[in-house]
Each structure stands twice: as C-alpha cells, then as structure tokens.
DOBATOR-853935 format. One record per residue (C-alpha): x, y, z; residue in three letters; residue number from 0. Coordinates in steps of 0.25 Angstrom, whole numbers, plus 5000, padded with zeros to 4 digits. Layout:
PT/X/Y/Z/ala/NUM
...
//
This chain:
PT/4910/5069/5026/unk/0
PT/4915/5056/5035/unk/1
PT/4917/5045/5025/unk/2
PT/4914/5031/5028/unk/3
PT/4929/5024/5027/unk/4
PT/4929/5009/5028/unk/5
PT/4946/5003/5029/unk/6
PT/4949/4990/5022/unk/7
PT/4962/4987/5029/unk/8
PT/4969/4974/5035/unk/9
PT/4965/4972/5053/unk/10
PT/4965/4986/5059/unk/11
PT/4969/4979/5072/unk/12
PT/4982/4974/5065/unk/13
PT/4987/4988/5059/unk/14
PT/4997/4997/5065/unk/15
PT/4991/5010/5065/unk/16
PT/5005/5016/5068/unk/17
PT/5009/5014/5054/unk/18
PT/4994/5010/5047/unk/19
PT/4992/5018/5034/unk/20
PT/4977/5012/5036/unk/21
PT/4974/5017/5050/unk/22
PT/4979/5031/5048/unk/23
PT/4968/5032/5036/unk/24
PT/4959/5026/5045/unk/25
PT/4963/5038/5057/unk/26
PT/4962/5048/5044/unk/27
PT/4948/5043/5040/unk/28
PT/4944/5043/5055/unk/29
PT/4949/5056/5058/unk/30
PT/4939/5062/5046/unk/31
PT/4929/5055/5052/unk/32
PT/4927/5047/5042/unk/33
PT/4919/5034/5048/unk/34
PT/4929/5022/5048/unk/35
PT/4928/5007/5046/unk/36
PT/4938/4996/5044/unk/37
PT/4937/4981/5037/unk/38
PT/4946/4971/5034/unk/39
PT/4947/4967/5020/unk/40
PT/4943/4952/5025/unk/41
PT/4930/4956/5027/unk/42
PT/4927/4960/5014/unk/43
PT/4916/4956/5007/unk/44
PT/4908/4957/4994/unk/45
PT/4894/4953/4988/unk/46
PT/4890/4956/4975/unk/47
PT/4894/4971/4976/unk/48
PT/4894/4971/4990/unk/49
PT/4908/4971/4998/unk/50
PT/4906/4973/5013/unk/51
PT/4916/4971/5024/unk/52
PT/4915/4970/5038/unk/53
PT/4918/4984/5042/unk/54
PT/4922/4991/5056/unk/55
PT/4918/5004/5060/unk/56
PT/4933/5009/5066/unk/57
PT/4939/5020/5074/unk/58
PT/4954/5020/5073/unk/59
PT/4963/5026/5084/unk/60
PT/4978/5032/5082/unk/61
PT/4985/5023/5094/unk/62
PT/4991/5010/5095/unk/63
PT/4988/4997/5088/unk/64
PT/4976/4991/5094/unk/65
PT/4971/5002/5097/unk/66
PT/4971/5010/5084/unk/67
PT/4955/5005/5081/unk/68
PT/4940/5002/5085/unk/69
PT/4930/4994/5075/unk/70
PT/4916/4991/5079/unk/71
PT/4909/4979/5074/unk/72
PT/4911/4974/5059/unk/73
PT/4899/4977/5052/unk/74
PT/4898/4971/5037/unk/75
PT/4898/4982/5027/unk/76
PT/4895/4986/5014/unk/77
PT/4909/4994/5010/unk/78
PT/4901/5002/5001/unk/79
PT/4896/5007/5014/unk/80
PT/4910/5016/5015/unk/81
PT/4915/5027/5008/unk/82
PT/4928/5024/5010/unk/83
PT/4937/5011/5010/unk/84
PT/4950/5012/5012/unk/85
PT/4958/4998/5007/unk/86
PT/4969/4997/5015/unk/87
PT/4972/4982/5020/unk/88
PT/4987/4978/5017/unk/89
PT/4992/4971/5005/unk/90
PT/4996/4959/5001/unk/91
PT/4989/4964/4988/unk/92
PT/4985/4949/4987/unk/93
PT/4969/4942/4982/unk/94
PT/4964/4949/4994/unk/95
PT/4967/4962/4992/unk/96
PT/4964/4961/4978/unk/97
PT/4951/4955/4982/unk/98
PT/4946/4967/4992/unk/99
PT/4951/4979/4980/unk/100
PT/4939/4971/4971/unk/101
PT/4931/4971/4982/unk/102
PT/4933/4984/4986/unk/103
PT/4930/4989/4971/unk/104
PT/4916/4986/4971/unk/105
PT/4914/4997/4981/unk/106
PT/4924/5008/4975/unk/107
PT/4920/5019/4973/unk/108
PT/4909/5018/4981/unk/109
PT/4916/5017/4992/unk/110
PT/4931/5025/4989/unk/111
PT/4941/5013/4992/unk/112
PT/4954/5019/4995/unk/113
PT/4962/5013/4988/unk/114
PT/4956/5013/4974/unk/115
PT/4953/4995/4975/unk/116
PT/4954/4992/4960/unk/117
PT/4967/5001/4960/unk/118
PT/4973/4995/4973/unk/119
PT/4971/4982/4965/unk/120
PT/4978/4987/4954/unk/121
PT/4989/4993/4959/unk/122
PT/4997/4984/4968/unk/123
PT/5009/4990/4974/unk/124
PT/5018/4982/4965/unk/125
PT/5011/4985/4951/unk/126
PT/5006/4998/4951/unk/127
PT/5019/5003/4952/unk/128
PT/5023/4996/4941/unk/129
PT/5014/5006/4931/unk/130
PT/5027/5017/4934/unk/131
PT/5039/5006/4931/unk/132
PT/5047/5019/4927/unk/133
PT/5047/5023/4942/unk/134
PT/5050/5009/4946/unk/135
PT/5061/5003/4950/unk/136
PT/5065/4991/4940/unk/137
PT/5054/4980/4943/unk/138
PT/5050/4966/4938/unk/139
PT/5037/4959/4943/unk/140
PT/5037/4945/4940/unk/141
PT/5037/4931/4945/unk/142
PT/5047/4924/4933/unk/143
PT/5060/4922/4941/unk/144
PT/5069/4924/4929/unk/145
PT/5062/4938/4926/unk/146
PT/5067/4941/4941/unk/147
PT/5081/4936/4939/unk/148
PT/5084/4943/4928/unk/149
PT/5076/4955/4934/unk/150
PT/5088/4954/4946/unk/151
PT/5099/4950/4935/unk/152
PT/5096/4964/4930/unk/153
PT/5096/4972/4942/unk/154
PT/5103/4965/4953/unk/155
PT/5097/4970/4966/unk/156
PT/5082/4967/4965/unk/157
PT/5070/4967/4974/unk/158
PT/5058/4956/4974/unk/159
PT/5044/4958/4981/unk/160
PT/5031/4952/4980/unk/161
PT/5023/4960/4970/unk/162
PT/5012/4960/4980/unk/163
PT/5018/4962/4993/unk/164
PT/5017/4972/5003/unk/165
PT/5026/4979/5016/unk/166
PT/5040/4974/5011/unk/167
PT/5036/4959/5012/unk/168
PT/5043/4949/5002/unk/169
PT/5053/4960/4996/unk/170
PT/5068/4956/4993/unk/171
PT/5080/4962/4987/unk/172
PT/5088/4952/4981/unk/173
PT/5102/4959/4978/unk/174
PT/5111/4954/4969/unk/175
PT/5119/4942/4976/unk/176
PT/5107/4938/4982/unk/177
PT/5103/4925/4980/unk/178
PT/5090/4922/4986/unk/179
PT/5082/4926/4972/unk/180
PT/5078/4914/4969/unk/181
PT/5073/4909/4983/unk/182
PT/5064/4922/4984/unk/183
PT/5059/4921/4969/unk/184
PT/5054/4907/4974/unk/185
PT/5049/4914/4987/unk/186
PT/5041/4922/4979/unk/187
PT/5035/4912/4969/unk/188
PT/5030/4905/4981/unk/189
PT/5024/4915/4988/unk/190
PT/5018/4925/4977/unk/191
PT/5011/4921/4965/unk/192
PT/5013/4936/4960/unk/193
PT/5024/4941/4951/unk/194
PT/5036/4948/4961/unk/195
PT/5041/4961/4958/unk/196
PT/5056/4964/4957/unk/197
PT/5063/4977/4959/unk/198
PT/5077/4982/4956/unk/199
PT/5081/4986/4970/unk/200
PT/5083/5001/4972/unk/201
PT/5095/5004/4982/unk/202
PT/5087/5016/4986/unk/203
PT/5077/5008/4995/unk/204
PT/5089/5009/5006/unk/205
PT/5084/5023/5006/unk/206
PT/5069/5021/5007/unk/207
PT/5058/5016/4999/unk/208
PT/5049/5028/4999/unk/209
PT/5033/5025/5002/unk/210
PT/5027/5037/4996/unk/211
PT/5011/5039/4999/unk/212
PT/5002/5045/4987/unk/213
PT/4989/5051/4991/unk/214
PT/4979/5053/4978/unk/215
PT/4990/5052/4970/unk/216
PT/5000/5061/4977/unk/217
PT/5011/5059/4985/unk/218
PT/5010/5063/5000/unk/219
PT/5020/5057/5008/unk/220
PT/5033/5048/5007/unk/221
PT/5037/5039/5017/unk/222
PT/5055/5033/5016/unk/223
PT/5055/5020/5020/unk/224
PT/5069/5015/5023/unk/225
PT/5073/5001/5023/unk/226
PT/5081/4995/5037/unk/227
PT/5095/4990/5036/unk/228
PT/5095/4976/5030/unk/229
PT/5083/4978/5023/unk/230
PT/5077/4979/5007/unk/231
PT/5063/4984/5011/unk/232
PT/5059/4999/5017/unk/233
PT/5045/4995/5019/unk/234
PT/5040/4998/5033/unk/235
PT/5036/4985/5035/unk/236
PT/5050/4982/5034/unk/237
PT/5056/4990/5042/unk/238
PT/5058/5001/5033/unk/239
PT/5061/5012/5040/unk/240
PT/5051/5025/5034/unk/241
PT/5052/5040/5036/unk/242
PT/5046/5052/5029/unk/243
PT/5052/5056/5016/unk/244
PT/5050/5070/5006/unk/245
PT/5046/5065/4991/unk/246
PT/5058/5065/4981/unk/247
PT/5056/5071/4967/unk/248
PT/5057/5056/4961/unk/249
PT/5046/5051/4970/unk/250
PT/5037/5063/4967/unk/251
PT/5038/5060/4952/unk/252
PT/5034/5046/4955/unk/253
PT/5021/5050/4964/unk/254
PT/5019/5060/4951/unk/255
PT/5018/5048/4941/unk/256
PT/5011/5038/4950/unk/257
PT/5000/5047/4957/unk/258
PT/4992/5050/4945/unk/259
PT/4990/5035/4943/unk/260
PT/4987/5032/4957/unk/261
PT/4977/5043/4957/unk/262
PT/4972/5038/4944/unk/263
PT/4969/5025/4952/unk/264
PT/4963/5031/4964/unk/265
PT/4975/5026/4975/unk/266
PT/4973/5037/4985/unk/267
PT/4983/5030/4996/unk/268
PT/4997/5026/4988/unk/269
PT/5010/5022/4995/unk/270
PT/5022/5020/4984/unk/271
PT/5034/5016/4985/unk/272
PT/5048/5023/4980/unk/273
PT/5062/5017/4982/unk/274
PT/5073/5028/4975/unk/275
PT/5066/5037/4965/unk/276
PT/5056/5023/4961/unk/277
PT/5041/5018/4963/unk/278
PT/5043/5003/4969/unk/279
PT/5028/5002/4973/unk/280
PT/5015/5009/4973/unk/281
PT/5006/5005/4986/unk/282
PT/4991/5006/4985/unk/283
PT/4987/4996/4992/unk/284
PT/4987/5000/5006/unk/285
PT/4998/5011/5006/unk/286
PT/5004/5014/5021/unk/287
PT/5013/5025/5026/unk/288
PT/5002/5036/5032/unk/289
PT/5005/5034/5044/unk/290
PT/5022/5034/5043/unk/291
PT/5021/5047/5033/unk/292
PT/5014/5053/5045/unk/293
PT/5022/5048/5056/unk/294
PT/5034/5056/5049/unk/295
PT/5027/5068/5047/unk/296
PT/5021/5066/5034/unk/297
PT/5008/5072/5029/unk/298
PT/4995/5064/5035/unk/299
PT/4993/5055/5022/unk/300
PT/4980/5048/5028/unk/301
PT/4974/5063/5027/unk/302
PT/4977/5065/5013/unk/303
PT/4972/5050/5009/unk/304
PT/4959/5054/5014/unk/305
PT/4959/5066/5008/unk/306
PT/4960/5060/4997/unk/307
PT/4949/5049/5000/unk/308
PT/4940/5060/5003/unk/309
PT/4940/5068/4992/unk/310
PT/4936/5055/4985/unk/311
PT/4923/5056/4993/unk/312
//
C-alpha cells in the first residue's frame, strides 16, 4: 500500500542530486508511489504534543541540479499526519539537531522515523563507535592538553578532529616533528566547547578508508575512498577519490559484531567507517554513498532501505 513519506532534510534546492544519499531515497520512495513530501528542519514546530512543520507536497526528477524537484505550496502539518519521516538534514550534530531528534520522538512510532530519533541522538558518529574500542584503532577523547601530549608522546604519528565534526572538516595529522600541536590545541578550545577525539594514525588510509553501508544490520555494499596526493583525509568531500570495493574477512567480522547492536537500536541506514582492518566511525546520522555504490555497479541500496522500511509497516 502507498505510504505517506514526509523528508526532513537540509534546502532541496541546494543538494546535488548527482551524489545525494537523500534524493535517491526520495526517487526510491516516488518510484513505489509512495506520496512524497519535504520540510526543512527550520520549520519545526511543536505544542503540547503537537509538532508540525511546514510541509511541501514534491515530485523529484533524475536530471540536473535545478531541475531535479517541484514542491507546491507549504501547508502547515501535523507530522503525525505521515507514515513515514525520514531525518536526513546534515550534520553538525550540534543543539539543533539534538533539538529536532526530541521533537521528532514525540511522534515515533507513530509515525516510523528513519533513523530511530532517540538512537540518532545517542549515537553520535564519534561515540558509538567507541562501545567496540577492541576494533578501534587507539583513541583518546578529551580536552585536557597534557592527556593529548602524552597521548602523542606515546604514539607518535597522531590525528585530531572535532568530536562532532562531519565531511572531513577540522581533521589534522600531526606527525612527529610537527610542531603546530599547540597552536591547533588552542584552535580547538576556542572553537569547540566539546572534548576532541585523538587517534593513532593508521598508515593504511593511504590505501583507503572504507565506507561500508549496513542495511538492518547487515552489510550491503562498500564503498574505497582513497585519499589525493598531499592529503591526510579520504573523505569525498575532500577530494577523496571512491571506487567500488569487495568486503575483506576482517571487515565482515566487524559488520558481524556491530550489526546486532545497530539492529537492537532500530538504525535501518548505517554508513561506518574502516581504515586497515579497524572501525574509525560509525555514521547514523545521515549516512551518504547510495548513489556512489550505484554509479560503480553496486547493488541499488535505496531499494533495500525501503524494504526494510516497509516491512516496518
């Protein structure tokens, strides 16, 4: 039976819908003829037990930015109205986004959010990877200065990031003659009130850090990102260069101990992270790389997330 899908996601008009994770389960949902709409988390709003939001009915279309959508006129909308929403505006995970998962919560289950709003708040890229340190690399989160000295004093070669960053944005390698340590440290503390996180550098990232996509728990796809000359970070948003890549035994022990647990929590849509044979990050937030795994000749992950969603109603 069509489902009612309503899309919380950053301006449709500013997505690339080349490369959007977003739109292509928005083609998926359309395709199904599921009846589609679209807000912006902005237009949230709640009362009582009533959250509403200023929703467009919209028909999306596979061509080129600009033309790749049609909404019709806002109308303001009990999102309890929906079957389906599906929380996909973009990280920082910052106040605001803490702010819509609570939101959001009042309607769930009700309404099936996708992801699971309680859990996305839980379960920051950064931190729930951290329930699995024995597939991790060596880490340290923190804010105390002397902890990360000593943290590099002890491993030489380290990287630092902000533990709620997103894309590659504000990661460094600091390798051991560097001598910039203390101006980032002081970088940081003025521009993040949370603890960093701080990770041995792993060589093996000149060979690709792996985004690998789980679908109910089980692994579907994995996407190689390989880094350009001259720089630390594989991120697509970074340059990193991606290509279609077969599962080793290593990462499929790793989607064996993890998926029960993202299962257990209700993340349909998971994006992790694997640099050499360890989990760097687990992404829940709004996890990306459909449309990339497809491109290469990968399976058609949009199909297999709304399978997923489906059998859910």
């Amino acid at each position: 039976m069509p489902l009612s899908v309503a899309v919380q996601m950053d301006p449709i008009a500013q997505i690339n819908p080349i490369g959007d994770s977003s739109f292509a389960l928005m083609l998926e949902a359309q395709s199904r003829g599921h009846d589609l709409f679209y807000y912006t988390p902005s237009t949230l709003a709640q009362r009582g037990d009533s959250v509403t939001a200023r929703v467009h009915r919209v028909k999306v279309d596979d061509r080129e930015k600009g033309l790749h959508f049609t909404l019709e006129d806002w109308e303001k909308t009990e999102l309890t109205a929906f079957d389906v929403v599906l929380l996909r505006q973009d990280p920082p995970f910052d106040m605001n986004y803490i702010t819509t998962t609570h939101m959001l919560e009042r309607i769930h289950p009700k309404t099936l959010v996708v992801n699971h709003p309680a859990e996305v708040r839980n379960a920051p890229e950064k931190i729930l990877v951290t329930h699995f340190p024995e597939l991790m690399p060596d880490t340290l989160i923190t804010r105390d200065a002397g902890e990360i000295r000593a943290f590099r004093a002890e491993f030489g070669d380290i990287v630092l990031k902000p533990l709620f960053g997103n894309g590659g944005a504000g990661v460094f390698r600091i390798t051991p003659g560097d001598e910039n340590l203390g101006s980032l440290l002081e970088m940081f503390e003025a521009n993040f009130r949370e603890p960093f996180m701080v990770q041995r550098y792993l060589a093996d990232v000149r060979k690709g850090d792996k985004r690998i996509i789980l679908v109910d728990g089980e692994p579907v796809a994995g996407l190689n990102r390989i880094p350009m000359d001259g720089e630390a970070r594989s991120n697509m948003h970074a340059g990193g260069r991606p290509e279609l890549s077969e599962l080793t035994e290593r990462e499929r022990e790793i989607c064996a101990i993890i998926g029960p647990e993202l299962k257990k929590r209700d993340l349909i849509f998971v994006g992790i992270d694997v640099i050499g044979g360890f989990l760097t990050e687990i992404n829940v937030t709004s996890p990306t790389g459909i449309r990339e795994v497809r491109r290469f000749g990968g399976p058609d992950i949009a199909t297999l997330v709304w399978d997923a969603i489906e059998t859910r109603r």
